[in-house]
N, C-alpha and C positions, 0 to 999 in steps of 0.2 A: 139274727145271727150276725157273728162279728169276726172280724181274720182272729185276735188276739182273743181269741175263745175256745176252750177244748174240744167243742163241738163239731166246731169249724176245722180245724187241724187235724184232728183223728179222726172225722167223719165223711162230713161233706165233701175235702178237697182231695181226700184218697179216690173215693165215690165216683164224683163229680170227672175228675181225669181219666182216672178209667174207663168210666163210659164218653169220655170222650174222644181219645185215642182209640177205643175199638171199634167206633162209629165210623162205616164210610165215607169219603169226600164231603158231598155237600152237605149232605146230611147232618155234617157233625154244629153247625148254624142252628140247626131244628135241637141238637143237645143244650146248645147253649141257652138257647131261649127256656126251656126247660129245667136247665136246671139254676138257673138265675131266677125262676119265677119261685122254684122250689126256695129260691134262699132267700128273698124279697117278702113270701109268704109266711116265714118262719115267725114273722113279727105278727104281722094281722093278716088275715088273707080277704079279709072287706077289700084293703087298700091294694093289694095284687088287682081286682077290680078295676079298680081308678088308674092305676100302671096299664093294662092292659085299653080299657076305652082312652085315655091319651092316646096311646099308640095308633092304636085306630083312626081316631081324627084327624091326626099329622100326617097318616099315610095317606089318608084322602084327600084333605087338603091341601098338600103339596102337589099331587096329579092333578089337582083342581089348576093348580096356581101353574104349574108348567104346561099344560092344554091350552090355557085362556088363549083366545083369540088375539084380545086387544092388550096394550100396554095398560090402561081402565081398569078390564076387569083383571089382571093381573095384579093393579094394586090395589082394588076391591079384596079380590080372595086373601091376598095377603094380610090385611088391616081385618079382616074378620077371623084368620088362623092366629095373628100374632095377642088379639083382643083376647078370643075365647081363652089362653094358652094364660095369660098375665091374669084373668079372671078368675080362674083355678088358684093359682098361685097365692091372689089377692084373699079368697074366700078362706082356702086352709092356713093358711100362714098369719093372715096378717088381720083377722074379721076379728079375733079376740080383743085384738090390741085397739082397732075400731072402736069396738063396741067400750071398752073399757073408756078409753078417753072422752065418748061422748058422754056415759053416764056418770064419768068425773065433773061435767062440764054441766051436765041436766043438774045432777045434785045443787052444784053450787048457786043453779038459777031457780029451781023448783024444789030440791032436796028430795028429789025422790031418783029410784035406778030403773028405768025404762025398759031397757033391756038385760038380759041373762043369754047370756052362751057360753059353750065352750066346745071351742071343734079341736080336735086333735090332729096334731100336726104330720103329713104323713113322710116317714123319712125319706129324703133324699129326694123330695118334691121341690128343693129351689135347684138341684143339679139338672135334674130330666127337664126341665122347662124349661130354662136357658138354650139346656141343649139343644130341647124342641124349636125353641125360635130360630137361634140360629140354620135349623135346618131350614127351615123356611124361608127365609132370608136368603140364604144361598143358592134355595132352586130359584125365588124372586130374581135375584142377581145373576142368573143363567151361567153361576159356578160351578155347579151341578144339578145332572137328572134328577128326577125325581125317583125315586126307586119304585120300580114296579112288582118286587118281590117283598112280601109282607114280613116273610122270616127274616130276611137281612132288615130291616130298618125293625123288628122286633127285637131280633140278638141286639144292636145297634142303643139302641134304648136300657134294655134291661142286664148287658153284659156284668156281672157280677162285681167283676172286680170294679168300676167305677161307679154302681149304682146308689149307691152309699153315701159318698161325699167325694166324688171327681176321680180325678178332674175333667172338667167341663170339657168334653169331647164333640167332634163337630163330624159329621157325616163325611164331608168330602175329603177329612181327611185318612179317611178308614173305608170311604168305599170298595176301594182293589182288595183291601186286605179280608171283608168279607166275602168276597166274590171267590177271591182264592188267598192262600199264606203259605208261607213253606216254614215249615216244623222236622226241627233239630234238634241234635241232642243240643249243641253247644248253645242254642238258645234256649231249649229248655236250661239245662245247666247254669246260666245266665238270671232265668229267672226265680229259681230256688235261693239265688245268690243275692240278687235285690230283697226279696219275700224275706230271707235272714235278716240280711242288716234292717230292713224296715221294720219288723219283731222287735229285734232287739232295741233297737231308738227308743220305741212306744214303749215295751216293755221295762225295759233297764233303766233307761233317761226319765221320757214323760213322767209314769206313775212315780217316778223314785221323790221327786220335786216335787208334785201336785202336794202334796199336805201342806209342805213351807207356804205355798200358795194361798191353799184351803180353808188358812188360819189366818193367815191378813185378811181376806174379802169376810171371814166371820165374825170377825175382830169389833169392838163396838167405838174404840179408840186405840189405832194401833199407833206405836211408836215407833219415831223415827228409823230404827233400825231394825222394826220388825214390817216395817212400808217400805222400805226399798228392796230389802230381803226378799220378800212375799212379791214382790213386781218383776223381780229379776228370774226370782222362780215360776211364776205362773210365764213370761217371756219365753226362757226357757220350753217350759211342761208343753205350751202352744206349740212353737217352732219342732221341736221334736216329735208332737202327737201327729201332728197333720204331715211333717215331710217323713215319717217312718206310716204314717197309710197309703202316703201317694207311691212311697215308695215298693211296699206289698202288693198292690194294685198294678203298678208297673209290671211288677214279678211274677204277679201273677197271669195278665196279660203275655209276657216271652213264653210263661207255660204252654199256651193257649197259640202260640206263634202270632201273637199279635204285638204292634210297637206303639205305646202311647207315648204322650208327650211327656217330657220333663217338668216338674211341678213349681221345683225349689233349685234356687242356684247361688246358696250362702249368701241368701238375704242381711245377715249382721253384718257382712261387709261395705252396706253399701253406705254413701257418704253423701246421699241426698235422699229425699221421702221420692223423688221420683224413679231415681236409681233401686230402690228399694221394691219398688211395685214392678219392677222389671225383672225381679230376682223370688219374689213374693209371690204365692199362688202362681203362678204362671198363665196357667190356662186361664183363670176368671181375669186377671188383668190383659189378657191379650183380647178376651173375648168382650169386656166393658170399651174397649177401645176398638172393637170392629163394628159392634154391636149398637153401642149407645156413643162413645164421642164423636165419632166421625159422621155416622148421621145425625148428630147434631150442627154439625161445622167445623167439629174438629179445629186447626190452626187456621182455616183457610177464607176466616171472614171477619180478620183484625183483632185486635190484643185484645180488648175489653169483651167480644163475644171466646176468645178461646181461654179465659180465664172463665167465664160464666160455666163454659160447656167439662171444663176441668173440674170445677166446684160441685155440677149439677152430677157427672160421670161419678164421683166419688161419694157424695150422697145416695144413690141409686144403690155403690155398690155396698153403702154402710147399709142399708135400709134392708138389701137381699141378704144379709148374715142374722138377720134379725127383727120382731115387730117390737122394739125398746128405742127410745130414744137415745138410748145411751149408743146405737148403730150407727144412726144419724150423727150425733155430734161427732163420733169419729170417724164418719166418713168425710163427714164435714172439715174437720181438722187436717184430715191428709191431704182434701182438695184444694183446702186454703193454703197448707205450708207451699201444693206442686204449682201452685199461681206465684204465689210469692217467686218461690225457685225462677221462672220465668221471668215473670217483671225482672229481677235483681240479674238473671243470669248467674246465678249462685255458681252452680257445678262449674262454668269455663272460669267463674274468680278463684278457686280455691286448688291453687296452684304452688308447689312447693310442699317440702314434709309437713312443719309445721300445720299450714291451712287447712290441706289433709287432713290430719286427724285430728283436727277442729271442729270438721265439717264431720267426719267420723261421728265424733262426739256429741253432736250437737243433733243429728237425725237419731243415735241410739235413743237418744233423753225423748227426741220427739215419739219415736217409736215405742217408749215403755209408757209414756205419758198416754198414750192411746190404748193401749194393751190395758191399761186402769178401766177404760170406759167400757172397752170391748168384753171385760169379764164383768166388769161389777153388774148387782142384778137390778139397780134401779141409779139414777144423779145421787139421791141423797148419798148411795153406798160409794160411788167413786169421789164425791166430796170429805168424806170423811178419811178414804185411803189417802187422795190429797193434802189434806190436813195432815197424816201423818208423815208423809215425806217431807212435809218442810217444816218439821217437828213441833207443829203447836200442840201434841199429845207425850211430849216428850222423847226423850234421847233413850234412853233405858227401854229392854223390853217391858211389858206390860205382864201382869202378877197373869198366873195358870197358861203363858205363849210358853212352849218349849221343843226348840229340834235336836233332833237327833242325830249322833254319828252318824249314824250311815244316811239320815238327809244329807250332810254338811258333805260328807264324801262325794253324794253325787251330782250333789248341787257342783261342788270341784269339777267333778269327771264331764260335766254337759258343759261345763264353763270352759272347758281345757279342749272339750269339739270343737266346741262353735268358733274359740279361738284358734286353732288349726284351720279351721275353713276359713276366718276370715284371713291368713297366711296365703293360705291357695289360693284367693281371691286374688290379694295384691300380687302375690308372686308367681304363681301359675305351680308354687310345686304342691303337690298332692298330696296327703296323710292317711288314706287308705289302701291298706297294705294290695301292691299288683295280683291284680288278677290272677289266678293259678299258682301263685307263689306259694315258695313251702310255709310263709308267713301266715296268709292267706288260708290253707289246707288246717292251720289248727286254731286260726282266730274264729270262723266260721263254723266249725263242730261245738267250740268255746261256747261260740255268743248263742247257738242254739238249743246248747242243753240248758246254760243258764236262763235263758227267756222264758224254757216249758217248764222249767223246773221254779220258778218264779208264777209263774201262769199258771200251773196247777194248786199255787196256795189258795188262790186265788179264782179261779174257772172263768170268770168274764173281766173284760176290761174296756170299757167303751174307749171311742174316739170324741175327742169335744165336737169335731164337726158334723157329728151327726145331729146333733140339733138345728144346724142348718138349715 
């Protein structure tokens, strides 16, 4: 089950509220868990299983790890919670991709394939693990108890709206708010009003672009102008998909009287690869940088270890989007430009209008240049989109490529957002009409009858992130 699903809209989330507001006080934690298991299970209910013994483990293992006597067995229990947790992880996610390269590798020495698997990826198992570790981490680091109530770190885990694909939420900073939240209209209200515009992004934007996309990465020699085309639009179809869930998510969490983090803050604006990943996913770059760089060394053991620890931080986080190599080199890539940006001091050189939007320019280019790798499904696929962009398949579209008005429209209309955000950025002024305004009162009825009325042609509409 999916937000951008008619199932989900007229079913579950009428349902699901209902019996949630009619639930008393605490009780209504024991809803949540319930009915998040109900929407988790909608897919496979094997893997509601595996969602549930995680939970389990974590609960335990953290009372294990905040008990411990010694500082020893506290980072015993830890290194055995944080192992089993990345084991999981390692086995579903990433044992295909294992198995594949080595029997690429037996072939080429003995020409036979040793082994056969195929485990099925369970959704939203690189979200809950993170999350898992971090919980861990942070009763380690005596930044929070360990919870001694199984339904709050159960809600906590399987809460709906972020189970799916984030953002990466962290126990201590949502412990008060499951212990107690105060629920209003105006925040409900609030979060019907995120829940819309996040609909509509996915719905209107995302899918409107994803074909122009769909047709360079299927492309066998795409041309010049059908490779930048297809880069700008899958850029686009990305940006849009992933901050109109984080953004539903959000809305849907005000529903629920609860406050998650910010995901997305006009990433296109930003005028370095480092400034970018501070604007980008939010949650996963803050949490790679609490998580993985600083316990590496983070800046604090000379330039050649904090360029290592930048490089290795950005690898890890290409690697968790993916078992393809194609993850890696672009984690690789952004690692490499955010060392460079240090070494050089780039961001304090690029001073003045001009430089600005040099530096603008020249992180967009690095950023769709990565966006190649991150969609294509193998090297050889993002060599060939490569190829196309610097026109050795030629300038002309390629015979049977063809978009359509209403692509080109809203290829415009996403181009003409992003470009108002990256406005608000530099300028601080806004382009989404005030809150409660009469503007507001019909742009909103607008975007949500067009999104169900678009969404019913249609009945399902994934998110890319859920392959995650």
């Amino acid at each position: 089950m999916v937000f951008s699903s008619n199932i989900f809209i007229y079913l579950f989330l009428p349902l699901f509220l209902a019996a949630y507001y009619l639930t008393p006080g605490r009780w209504k934690n024991i809803t949540i868990v319930l009915g998040s298991y109900v929407f988790y299970a909608w897919w496979r209910v094997d893997f509601l299983i595996l969602l549930i013994v995680f939970t389990l483990w974590n609960y335990l293992i953290a009372i294990v790890i905040d008990k411990a006597a010694t500082q020893r067995r506290r980072n015993l229990f830890l290194g055995v919670g944080v192992v089993i947790n990345v084991l999981t992880l390692l086995y579903f996610k990433y044992m295909n991709f294992f198995v594949e390269n080595w029997n690429l590798l037996a072939k080429q020495v003995a020409g036979t394939d040793p082994f056969v698997t195929h485990i099925i990826l369970p959704i939203g198992i690189s979200f809950f693990v993170f999350q898992a570790i971090s919980y861990l981490v942070d009763v380690w680091r005596r930044d929070v108890e360990a919870t001694t109530s199984l339904v709050d770190l159960a809600a906590f885990k399987a809460i709906f709206p972020q189970l799916i694909a984030g953002p990466v939420l962290r126990y201590k900073d949502l412990k008060d708010q499951f212990r107690g939240r105060v629920h209003t209209v105006d925040k409900f209200a609030e979060g019907v009003r995120r829940f819309i515009y996040g609909l509509a992004t996915k719905i209107l934007l995302a899918d409107s672009v994803a074909p122009i996309a769909d047709q360079l990465f299927g492309s066998p020699s795409p041309s010049l102008t059908q490779s930048w085309l297809g880069a700008v639009a899958y850029s686009l179809q990305l940006f849009f998909d992933f901050s109109g869930y984080s953004s539903m998510a959000i809305g849907l969490a005000l529903m629920m009287g609860f406050v998650f983090i910010e995901n997305f803050d006009n990433p296109y604006a930003s005028r370095s690869i480092t400034e970018f990943w501070r604007r980008w996913h939010i949650s996963l770059s803050t949490w790679l940088r609490d998580y993985v760089y600083i316990p590496l060394g983070g800046n604090r053991k000379g330039e050649a270890k904090t360029y290592r620890n930048l490089i290795l931080t950005m690898l890890i986080g290409g690697f968790w989007h993916g078992a393809n190599w194609t993850f890696l080199l672009w984690g690789g890539l952004h690692g490499g430009v955010m060392a460079l940006e240090r070494r050089f001091n780039l961001a304090a050189k690029a001073q003045g209008t001009a430089l600005k939007l040099l530096a603008w320019v020249a992180t967009i280019l690095i950023v769709l240049a990565g966006w190649v790798l991150f969609r294509a499904a193998n090297l050889g696929e993002a060599l060939t989109v490569y190829a196309g962009m610097l026109g050795f398949h030629g300038l002309a579209p390629a015979d049977g490529w063809s978009v359509s008005l209403t692509q080109v429209t809203f290829l415009a209309i996403a181009l003409t957002v992003v470009g108002l955000g990256v406005r608000q950025a530099w300028t601080g002024r806004g382009y989404v009409p005030a809150r409660g305004s009469r503007l507001e009162l019909f742009v909103l009825p607008l975007l949500l009858i067009l999104s169900l009325t678009r969404l019913s042609a249609s009945s399902f509409s994934p998110f890319l992130y859920f392959q995650f």
